[in-house]
Backbone bond lengths (Angstrom), bond angles and torsions (degrees), N, CA, C in turn:
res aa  C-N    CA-C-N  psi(-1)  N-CA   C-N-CA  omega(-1)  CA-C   N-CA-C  phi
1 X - - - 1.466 - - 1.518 110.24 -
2 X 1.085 119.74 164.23 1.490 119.10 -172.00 1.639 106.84 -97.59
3 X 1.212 136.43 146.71 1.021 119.25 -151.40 1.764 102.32 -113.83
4 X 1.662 101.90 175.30 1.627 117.52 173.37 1.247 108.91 -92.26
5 X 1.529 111.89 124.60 1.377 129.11 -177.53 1.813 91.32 -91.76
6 X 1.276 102.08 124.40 1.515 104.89 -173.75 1.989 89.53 -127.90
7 X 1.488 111.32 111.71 1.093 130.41 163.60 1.784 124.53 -63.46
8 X 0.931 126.28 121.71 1.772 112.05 153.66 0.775 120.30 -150.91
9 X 1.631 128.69 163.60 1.544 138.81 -178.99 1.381 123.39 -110.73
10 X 1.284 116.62 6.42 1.549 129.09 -173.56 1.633 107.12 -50.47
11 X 0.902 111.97 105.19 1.994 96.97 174.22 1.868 113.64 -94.06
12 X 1.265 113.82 27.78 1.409 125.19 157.97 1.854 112.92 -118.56
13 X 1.691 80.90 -162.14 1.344 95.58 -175.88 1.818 114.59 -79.20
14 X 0.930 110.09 -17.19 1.248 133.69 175.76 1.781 96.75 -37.41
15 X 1.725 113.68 -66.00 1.448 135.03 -161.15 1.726 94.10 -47.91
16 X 1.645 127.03 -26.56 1.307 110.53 -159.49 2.004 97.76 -98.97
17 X 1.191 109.82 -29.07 1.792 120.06 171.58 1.599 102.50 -48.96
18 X 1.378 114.34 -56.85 1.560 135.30 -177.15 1.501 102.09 -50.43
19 X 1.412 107.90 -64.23 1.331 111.59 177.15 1.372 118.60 -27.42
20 X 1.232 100.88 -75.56 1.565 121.39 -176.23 1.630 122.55 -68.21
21 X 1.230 77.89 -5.65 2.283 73.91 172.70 1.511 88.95 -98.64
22 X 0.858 115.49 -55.51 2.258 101.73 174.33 1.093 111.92 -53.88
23 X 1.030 143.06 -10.51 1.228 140.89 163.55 1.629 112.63 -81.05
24 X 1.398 113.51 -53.51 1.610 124.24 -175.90 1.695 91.58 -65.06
25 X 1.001 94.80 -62.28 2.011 103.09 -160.57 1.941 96.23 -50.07
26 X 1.106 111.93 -57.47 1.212 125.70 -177.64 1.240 138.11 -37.75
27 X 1.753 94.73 -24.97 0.975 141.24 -149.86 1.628 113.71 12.93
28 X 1.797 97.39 75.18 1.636 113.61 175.46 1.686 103.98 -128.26
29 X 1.488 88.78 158.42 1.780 118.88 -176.11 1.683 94.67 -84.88
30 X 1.646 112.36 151.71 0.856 105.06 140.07 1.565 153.93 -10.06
31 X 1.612 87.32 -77.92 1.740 109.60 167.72 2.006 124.48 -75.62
32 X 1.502 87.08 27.38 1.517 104.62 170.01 1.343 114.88 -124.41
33 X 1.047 107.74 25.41 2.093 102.54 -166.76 1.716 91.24 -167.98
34 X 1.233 110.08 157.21 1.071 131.43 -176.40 1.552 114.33 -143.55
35 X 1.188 100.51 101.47 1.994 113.49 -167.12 1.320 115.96 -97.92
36 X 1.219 124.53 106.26 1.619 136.77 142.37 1.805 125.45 -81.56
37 X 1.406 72.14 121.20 1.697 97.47 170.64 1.580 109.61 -73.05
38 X 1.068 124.24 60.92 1.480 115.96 -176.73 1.826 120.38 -38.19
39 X 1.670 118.54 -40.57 0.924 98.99 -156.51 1.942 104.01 -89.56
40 X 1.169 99.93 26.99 1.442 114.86 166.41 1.408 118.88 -90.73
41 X 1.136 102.81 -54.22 1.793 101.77 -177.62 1.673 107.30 -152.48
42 X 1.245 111.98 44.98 1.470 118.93 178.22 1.741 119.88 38.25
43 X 1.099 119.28 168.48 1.677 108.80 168.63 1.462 135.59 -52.47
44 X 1.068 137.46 112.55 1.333 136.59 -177.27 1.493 105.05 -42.27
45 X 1.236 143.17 135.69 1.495 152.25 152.23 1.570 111.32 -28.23
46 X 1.625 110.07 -60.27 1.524 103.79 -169.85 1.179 92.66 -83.80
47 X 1.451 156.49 86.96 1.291 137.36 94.48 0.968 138.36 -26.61
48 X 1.158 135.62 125.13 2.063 116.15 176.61 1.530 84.26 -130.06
49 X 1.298 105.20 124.49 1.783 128.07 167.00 1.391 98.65 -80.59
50 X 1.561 134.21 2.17 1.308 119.55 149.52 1.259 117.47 -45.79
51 X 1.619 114.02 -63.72 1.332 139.56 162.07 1.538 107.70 3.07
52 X 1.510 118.51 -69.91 1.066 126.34 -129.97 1.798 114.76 -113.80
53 X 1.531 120.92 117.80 1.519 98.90 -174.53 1.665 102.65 -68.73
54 X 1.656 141.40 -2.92 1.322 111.34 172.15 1.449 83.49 -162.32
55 X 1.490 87.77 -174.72 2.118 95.97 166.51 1.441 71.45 -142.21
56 X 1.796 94.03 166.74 1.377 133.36 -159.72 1.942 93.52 -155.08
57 X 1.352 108.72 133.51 1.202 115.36 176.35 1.499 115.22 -144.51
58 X 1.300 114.60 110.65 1.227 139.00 -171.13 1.681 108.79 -60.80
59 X 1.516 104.15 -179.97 1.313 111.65 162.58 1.118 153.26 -74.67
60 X 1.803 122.99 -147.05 1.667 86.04 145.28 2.025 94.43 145.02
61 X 1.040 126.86 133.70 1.453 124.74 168.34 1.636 129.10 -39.59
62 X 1.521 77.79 -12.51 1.730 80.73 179.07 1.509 125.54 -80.58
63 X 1.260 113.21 127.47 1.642 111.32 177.05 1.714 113.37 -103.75
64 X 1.498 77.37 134.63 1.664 91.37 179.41 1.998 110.79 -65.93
65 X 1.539 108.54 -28.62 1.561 99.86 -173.20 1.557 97.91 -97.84
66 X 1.373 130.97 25.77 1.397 117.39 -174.10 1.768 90.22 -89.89
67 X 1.554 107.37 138.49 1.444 118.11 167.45 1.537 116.58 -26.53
68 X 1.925 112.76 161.63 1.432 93.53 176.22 1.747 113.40 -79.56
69 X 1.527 111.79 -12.62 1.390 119.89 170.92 1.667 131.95 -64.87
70 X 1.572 77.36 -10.85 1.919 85.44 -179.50 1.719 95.44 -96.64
71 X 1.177 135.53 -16.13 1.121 116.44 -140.55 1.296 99.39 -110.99
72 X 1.199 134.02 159.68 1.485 144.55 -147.63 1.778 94.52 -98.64
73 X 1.544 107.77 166.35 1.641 102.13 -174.05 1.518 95.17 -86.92
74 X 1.494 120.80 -16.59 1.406 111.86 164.95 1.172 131.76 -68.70
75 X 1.329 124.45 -29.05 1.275 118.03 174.52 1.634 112.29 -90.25
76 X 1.295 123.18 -11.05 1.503 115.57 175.11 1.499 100.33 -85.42
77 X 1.481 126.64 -10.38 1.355 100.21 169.39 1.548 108.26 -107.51
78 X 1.286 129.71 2.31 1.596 114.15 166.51 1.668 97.06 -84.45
79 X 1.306 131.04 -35.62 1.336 108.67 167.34 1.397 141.94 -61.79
80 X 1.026 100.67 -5.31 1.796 115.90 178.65 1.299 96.45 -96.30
81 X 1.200 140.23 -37.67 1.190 162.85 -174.68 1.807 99.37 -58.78
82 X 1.420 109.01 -82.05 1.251 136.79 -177.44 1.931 99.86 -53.70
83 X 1.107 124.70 -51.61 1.670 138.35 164.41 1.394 86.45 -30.13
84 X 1.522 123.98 -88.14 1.149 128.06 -175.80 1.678 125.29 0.28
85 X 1.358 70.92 -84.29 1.843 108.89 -163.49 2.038 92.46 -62.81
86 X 1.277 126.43 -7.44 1.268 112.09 -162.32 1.936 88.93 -106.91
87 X 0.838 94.08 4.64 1.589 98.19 -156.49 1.730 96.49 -78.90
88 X 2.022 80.58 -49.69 2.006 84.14 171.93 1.116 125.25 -72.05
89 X 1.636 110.11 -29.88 1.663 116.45 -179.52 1.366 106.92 -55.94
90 X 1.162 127.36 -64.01 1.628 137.51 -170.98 1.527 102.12 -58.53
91 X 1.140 132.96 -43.19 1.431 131.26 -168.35 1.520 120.53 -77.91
92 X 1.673 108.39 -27.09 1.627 130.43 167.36 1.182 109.42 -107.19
93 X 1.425 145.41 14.73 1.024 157.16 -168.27 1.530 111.90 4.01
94 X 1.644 94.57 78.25 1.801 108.71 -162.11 1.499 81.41 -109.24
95 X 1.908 100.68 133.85 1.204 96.09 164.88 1.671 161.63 -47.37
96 X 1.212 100.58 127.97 1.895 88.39 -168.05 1.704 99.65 -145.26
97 X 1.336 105.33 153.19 1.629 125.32 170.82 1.381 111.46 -132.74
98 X 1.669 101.32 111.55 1.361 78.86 170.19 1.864 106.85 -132.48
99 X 1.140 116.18 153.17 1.344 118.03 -159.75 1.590 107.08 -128.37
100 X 1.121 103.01 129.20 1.632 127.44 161.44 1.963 95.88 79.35
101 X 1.246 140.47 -94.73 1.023 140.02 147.99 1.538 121.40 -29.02
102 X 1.074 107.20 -60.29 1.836 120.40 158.90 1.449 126.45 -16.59
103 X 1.871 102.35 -56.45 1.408 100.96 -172.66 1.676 98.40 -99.57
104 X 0.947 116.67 6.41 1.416 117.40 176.90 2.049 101.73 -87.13
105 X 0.670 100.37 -31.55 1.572 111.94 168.99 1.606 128.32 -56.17
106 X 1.856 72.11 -63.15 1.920 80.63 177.22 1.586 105.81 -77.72
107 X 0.888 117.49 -25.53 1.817 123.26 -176.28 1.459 84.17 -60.71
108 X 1.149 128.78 -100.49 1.459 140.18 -169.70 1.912 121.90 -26.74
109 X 1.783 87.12 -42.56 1.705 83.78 156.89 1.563 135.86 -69.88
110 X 1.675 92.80 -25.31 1.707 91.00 -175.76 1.602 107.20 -106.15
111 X 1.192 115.76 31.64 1.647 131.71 169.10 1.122 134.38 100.03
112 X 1.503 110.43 -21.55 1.793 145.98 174.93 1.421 93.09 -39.66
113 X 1.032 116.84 147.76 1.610 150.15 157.20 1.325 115.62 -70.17
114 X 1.389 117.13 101.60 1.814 117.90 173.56 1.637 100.31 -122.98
115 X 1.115 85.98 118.48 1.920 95.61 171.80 1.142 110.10 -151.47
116 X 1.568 121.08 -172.98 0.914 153.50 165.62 1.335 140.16 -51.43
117 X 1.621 89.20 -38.84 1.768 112.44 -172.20 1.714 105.22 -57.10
118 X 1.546 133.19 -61.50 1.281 114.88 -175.64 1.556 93.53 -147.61
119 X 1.265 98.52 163.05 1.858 120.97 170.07 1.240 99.97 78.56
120 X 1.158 137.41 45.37 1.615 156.72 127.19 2.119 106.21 -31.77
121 X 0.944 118.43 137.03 1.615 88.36 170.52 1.713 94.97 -146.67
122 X 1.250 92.46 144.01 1.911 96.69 -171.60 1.547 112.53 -89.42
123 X 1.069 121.07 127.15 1.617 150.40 -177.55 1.392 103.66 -15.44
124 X 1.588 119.32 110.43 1.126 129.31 -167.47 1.517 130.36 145.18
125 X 1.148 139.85 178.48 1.186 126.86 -174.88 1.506 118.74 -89.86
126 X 1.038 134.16 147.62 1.480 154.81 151.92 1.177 128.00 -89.21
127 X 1.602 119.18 134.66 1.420 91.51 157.49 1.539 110.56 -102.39
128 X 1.402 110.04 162.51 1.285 144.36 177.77 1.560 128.31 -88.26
129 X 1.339 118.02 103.00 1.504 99.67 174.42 1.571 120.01 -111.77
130 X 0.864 119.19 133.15 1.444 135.74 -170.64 1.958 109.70 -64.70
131 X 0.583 149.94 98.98 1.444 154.11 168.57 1.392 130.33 -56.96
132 X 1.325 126.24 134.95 1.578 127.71 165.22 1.672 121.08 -7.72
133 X 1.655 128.23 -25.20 1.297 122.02 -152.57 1.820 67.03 -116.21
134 X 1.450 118.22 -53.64 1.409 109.18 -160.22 1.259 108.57 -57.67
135 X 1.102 134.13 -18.81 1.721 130.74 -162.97 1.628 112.41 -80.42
136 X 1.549 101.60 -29.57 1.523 113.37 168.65 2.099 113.87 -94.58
137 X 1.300 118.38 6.05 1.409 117.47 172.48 1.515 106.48 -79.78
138 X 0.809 104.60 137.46 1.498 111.60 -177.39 1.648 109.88 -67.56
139 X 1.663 119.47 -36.43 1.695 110.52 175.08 1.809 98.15 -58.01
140 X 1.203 125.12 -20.16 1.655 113.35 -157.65 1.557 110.79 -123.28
141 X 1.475 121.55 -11.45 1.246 115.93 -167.10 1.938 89.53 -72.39
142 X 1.840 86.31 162.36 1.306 94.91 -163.01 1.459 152.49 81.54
143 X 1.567 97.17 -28.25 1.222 115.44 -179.28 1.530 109.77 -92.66
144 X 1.143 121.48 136.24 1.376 146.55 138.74 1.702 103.55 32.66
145 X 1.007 136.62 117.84 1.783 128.16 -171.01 1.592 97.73 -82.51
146 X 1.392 108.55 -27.80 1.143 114.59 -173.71 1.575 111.30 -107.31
147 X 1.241 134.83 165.16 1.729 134.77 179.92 1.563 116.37 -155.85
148 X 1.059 125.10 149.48 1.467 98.33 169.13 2.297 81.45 -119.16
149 X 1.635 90.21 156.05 1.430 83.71 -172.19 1.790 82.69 -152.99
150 X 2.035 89.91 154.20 2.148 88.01 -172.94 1.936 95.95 -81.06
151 X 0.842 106.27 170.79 1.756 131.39 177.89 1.349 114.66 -162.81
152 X 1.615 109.49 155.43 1.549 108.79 -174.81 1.425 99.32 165.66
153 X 1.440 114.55 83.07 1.625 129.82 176.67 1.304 116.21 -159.81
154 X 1.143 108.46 159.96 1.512 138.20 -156.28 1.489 103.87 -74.31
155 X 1.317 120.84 -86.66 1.273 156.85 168.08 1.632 107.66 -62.33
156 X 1.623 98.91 122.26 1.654 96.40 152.56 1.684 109.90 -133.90
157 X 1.794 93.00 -178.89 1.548 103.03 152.87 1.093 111.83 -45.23
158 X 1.323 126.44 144.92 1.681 146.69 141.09 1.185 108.95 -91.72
159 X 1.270 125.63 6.77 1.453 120.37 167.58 1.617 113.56 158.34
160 X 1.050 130.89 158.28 1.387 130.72 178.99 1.395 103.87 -70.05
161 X 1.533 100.32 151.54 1.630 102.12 164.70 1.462 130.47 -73.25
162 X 1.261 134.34 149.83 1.397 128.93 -152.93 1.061 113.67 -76.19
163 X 1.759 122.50 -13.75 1.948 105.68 141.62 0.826 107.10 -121.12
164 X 1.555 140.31 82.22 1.374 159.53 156.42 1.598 86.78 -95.24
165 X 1.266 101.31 167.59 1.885 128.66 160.78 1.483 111.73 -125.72
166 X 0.967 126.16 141.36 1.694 142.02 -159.72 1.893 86.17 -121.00
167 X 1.720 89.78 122.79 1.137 97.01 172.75 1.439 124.35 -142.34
168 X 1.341 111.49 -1.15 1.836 122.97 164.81 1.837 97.38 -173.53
169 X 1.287 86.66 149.30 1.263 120.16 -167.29 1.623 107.23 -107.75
170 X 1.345 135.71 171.93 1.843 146.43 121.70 1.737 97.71 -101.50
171 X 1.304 92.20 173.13 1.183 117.84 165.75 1.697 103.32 -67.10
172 X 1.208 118.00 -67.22 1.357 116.75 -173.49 1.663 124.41 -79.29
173 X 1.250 113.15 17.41 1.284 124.00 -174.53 1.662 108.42 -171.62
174 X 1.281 115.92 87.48 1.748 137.43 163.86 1.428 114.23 4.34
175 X 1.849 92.36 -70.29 1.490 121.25 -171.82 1.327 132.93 -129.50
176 X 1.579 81.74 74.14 1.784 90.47 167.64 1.765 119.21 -92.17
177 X 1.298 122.18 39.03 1.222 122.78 164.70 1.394 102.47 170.39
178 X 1.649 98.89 143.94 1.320 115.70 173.97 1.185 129.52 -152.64
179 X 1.420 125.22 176.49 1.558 100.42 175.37 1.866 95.68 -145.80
180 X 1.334 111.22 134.43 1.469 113.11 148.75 1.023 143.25 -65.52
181 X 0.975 161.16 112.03 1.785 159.77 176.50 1.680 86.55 67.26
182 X 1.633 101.44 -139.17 1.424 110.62 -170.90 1.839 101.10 -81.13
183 X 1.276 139.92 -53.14 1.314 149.91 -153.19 1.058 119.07 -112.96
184 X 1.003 161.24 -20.89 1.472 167.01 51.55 1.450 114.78 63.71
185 X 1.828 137.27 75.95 1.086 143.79 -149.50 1.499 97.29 -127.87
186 X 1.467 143.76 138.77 1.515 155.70 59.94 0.986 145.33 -61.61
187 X 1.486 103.93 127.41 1.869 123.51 151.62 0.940 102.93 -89.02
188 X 1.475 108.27 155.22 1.261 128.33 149.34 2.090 98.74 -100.73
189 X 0.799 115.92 -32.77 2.001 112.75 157.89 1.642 102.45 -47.90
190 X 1.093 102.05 139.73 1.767 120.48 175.18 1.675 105.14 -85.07
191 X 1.102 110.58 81.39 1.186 108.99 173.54 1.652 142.79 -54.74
192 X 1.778 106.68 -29.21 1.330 114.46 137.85 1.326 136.79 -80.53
193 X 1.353 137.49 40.84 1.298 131.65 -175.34 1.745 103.62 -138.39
194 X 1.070 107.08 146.25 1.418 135.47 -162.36 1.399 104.20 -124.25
195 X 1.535 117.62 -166.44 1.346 109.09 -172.31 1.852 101.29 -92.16
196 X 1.414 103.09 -44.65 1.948 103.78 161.89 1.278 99.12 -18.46
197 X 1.592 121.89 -75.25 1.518 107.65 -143.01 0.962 97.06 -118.00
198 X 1.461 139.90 37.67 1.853 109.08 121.90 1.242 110.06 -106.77
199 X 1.720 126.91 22.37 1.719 113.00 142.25 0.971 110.00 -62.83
200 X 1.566 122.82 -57.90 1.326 142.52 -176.99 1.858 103.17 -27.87
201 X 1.473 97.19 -60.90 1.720 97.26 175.63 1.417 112.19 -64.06
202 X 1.373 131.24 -48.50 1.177 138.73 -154.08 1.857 94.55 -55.22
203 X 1.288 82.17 -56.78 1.913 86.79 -172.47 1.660 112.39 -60.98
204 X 1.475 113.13 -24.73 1.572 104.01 -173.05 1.617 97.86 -106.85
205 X 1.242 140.19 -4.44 1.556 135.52 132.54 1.058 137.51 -49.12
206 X 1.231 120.75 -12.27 1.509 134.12 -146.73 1.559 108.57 -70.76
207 X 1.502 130.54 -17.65 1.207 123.83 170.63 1.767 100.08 -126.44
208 X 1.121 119.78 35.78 1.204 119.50 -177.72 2.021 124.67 -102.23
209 X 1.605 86.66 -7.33 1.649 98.85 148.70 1.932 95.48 109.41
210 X 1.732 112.52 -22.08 1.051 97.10 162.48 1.533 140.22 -31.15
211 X 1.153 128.50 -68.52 1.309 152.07 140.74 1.566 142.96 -108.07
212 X 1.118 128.01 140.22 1.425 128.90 176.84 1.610 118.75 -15.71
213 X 1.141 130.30 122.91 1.629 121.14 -168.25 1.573 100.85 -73.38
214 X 1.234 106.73 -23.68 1.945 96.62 175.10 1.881 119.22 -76.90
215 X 1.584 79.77 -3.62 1.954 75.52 -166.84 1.864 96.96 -82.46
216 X 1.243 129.07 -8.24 1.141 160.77 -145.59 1.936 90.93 -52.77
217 X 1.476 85.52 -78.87 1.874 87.40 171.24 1.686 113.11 -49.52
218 X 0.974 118.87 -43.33 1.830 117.81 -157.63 1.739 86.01 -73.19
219 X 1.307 116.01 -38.80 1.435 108.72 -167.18 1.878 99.69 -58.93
220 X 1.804 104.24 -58.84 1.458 117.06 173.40 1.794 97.79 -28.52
221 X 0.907 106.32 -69.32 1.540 105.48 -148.52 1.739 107.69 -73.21
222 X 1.415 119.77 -2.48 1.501 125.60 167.59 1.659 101.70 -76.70
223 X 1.161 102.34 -40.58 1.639 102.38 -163.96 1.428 100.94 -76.32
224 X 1.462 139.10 -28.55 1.055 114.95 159.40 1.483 144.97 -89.14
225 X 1.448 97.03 26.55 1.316 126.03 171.60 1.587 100.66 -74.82
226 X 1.085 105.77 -56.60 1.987 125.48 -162.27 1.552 112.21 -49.53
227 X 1.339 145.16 -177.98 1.083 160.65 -148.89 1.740 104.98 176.77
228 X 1.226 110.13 63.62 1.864 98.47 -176.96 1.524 101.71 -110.41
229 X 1.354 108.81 122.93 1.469 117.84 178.86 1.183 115.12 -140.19
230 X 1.712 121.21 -10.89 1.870 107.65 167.59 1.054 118.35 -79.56
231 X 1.640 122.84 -36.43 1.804 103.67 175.26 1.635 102.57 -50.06
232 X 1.067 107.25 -58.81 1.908 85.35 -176.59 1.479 115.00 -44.92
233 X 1.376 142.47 -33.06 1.297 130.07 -162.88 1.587 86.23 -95.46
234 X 1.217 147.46 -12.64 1.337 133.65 161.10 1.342 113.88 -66.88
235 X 1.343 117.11 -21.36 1.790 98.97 -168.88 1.499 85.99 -101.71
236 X 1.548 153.35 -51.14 1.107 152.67 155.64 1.713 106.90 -5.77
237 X 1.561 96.93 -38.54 1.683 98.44 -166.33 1.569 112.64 -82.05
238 X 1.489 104.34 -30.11 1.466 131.71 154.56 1.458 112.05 -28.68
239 X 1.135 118.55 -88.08 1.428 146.30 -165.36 1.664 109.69 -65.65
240 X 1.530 99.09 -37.61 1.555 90.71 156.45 1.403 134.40 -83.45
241 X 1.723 122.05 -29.10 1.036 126.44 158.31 1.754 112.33 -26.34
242 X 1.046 98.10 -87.94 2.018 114.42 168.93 1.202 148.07 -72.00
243 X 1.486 101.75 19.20 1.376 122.79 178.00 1.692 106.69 -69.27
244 X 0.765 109.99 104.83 1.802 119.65 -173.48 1.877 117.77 -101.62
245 X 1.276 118.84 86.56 1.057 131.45 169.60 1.592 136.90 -2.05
């Protein structure tokens, strides 16, 4: 089968937890995916998205609306990089998901407004409601109108892009999912993460400005309150959609 090019920018240990829940959730092998560490050495040039039945784009501290003076020489070159590569995705409308960092990307590539100003949401679960367009998408029909799903970022959409599709909402954030043309998918919901791995984050964030480092346990001990299991059967739904033989 041709495999999933799964992108990320994590420059911790975090990037290898991430790894492996797209892989578990995904329910993919190794020898089905093909992983770049972008914020190591940006995208290689010869890519061919022939190659590939999808891309998948992870998370990550990096903000798409932080100045070009704030931003590290690594992340201005996986974004020029990533600019690139979105240019063909959107134009061949070759499948892609990208989540939390992801839709901050494609938002910003297709003209949308991602900042600072509002719909920020602090580390923890949400619920999710699925919308009129989402109920007929094929990643969401069927599923649950309602979700609870984890979140925990800085920066959001201010709005979908003007041919985006709006397909679930929070209360505290508009646009947590969308879709471009036919294939073309963002969350801002972490669609691989469970309650494991956003302790896993919680504990290796912990002075990283998300939240208070003392709220650290109370946050721990909300998340194992939770029950979140459709973002995983959404990205599962992903990977099966375009699983190409």
């Amino acid at each position: 089968m041709k495999k999933f090019l799964i992108l990320q920018l994590r420059p911790d240990k975090i990037a290898d937890t991430e790894f492996e829940a797209f892989l578990h959730f995904g329910k993919l092998t190794l020898e089905e995916v093909h992983r770049i560490r972008m914020e190591i050495a940006g995208i290689p040039e010869d890519i061919n998205l022939d190659d590939y039945s999808g891309v998948i784009v992870g998370g990550g501290p990096s903000n798409v609306s932080d100045s070009e003076e704030k931003k590290s020489d690594e992340q201005k070159r996986f974004e020029d990089d990533l600019y690139k590569l979105l240019d063909e995705i959107v134009q061949r409308d070759i499948p892609f998901l990208g989540a939390c960092y992801g839709v901050g990307i494609l938002s910003s590539h297709q003209g949308a407004c991602v900042s600072k100003e509002k719909y920020g949401e602090d580390v923890g679960a949400v619920t999710v409601k699925i919308n009129e367009e989402g109920k007929k998408d094929g990643l969401l029909k069927d599923l649950p109108e309602e979700f609870r799903a984890f979140v925990g970022h800085k920066e959001a959409c201010q709005g979908v892009p003007e041919n985006g599709v709006l397909l679930a909402s929070s209360d505290t954030c508009p646009v947590q999912m969308y879709r471009i043309k036919n294939n073309i998918y963002a969350t801002q919901f972490h669609p691989e993460m469970d309650t494991k791995e956003i302790i896993n984050r919680i504990n290796v964030y912990k002075y990283a400005g998300y939240f208070p480092p003392e709220d650290a346990q109370k946050l721990i001990d909300k998340a194992n309150e939770e029950n979140v299991t459709v973002p995983q059967e959404i990205l599962r739904r992903f990977v099966n959609k375009y699983k190409i033989s």
